[in-house]
C-alpha positions as CSV (number, residue, x, y, z in Angstrom):
1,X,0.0,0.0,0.0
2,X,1.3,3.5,-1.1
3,X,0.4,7.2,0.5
4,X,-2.9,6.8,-1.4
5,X,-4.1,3.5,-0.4
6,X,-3.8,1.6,-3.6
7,X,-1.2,-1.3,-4.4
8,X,1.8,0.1,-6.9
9,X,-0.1,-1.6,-9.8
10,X,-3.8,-0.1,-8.7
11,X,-2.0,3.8,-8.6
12,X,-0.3,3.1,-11.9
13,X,-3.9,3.3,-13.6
14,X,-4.8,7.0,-11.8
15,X,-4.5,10.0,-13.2
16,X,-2.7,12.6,-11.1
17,X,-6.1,14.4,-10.4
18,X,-7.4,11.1,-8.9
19,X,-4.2,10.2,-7.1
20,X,-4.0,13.7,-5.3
21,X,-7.7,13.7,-4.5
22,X,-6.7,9.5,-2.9
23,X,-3.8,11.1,-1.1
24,X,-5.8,13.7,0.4
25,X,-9.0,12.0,1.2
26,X,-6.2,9.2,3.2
27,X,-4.7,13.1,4.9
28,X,-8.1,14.0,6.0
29,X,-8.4,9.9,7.3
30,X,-5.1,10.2,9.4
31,X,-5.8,13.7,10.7
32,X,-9.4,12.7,12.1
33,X,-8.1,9.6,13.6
34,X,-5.3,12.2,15.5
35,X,-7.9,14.2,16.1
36,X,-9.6,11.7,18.5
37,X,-6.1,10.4,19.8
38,X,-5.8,14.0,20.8
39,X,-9.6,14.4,21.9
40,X,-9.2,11.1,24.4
41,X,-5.7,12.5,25.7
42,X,-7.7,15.7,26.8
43,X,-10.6,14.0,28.4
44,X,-7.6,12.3,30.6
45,X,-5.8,14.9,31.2
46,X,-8.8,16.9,32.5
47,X,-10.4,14.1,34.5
48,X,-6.7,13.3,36.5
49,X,-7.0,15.2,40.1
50,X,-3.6,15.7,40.7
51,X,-3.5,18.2,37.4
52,X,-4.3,21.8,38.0
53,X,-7.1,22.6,35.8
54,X,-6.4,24.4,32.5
55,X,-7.0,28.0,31.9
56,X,-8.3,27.8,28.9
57,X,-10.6,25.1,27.8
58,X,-9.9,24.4,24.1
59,X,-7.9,20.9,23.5
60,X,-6.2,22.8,20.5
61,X,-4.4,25.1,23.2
62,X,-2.8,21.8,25.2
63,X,-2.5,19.6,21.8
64,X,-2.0,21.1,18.6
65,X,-0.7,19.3,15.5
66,X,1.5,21.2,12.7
67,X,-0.8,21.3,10.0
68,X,-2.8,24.2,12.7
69,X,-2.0,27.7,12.5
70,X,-2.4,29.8,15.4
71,X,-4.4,32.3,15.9
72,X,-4.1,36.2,15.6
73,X,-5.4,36.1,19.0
74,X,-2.9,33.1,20.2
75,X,0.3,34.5,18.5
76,X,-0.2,37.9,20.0
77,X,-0.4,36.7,23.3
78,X,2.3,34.1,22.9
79,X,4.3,37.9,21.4
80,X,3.2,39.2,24.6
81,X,4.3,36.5,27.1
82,X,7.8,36.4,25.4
83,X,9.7,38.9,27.7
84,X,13.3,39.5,27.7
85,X,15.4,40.3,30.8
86,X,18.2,43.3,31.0
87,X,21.0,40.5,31.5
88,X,20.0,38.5,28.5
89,X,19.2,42.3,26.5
90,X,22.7,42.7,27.1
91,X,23.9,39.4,26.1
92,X,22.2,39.5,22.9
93,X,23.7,43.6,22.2
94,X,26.7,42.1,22.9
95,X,26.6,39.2,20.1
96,X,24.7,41.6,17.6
97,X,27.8,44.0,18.0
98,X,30.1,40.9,17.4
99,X,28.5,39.8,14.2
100,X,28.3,43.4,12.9
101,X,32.3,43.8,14.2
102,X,33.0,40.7,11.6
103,X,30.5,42.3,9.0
104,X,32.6,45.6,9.0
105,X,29.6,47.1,9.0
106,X,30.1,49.0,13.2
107,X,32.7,51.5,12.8
């Protein structure tokens, strides 16, 4: 069995229309199957007493699989929560100025 869930001699005879729409159709299988994997992982995690309940209640925010994209909303926070300290402000002038030394480009 191939990506598209024929034998090599069965996916020889498909066009590339077919064999795309096979391929995603077999995506769409996989992701649904993850998607209750994830939904059961939740519903354990959120049943287990010795967990501190979540803050937010969306199973996407605890589990979430590559082909989702955060959200505006999500990626701004996430912007937000990213704080730098002075010490590592420093650190980080210090290696900029160090790469720009070897650049030529700081007089």
């Amino acid at each position: 069995m191939g990506r598209c869930g024929r034998t090599e001699r069965e996916a020889a005879g498909t066009t590339y229309r077919e064999y795309r729409l096979l391929v995603e159709g077999k995506d769409a299988q996989e992701r649904e199957r993850y998607e209750l994997a994830r939904w059961l992982a939740y519903r354990i995690y959120m049943q287990n007493p010795y967990i501190k309940p979540p803050k937010a209640g969306s199973v996407k925010a605890y589990f979430r699989f590559p082909w989702e994209e955060p959200t505006e909303e999500e990626a701004t926070q996430a912007a937000k929560d990213c704080k730098v300290t002075r010490e590592e402000a420093a650190i980080l002038d210090r290696i900029f100025e160090e790469i720009e030394k070897k650049r030529g480009t700081v007089q």
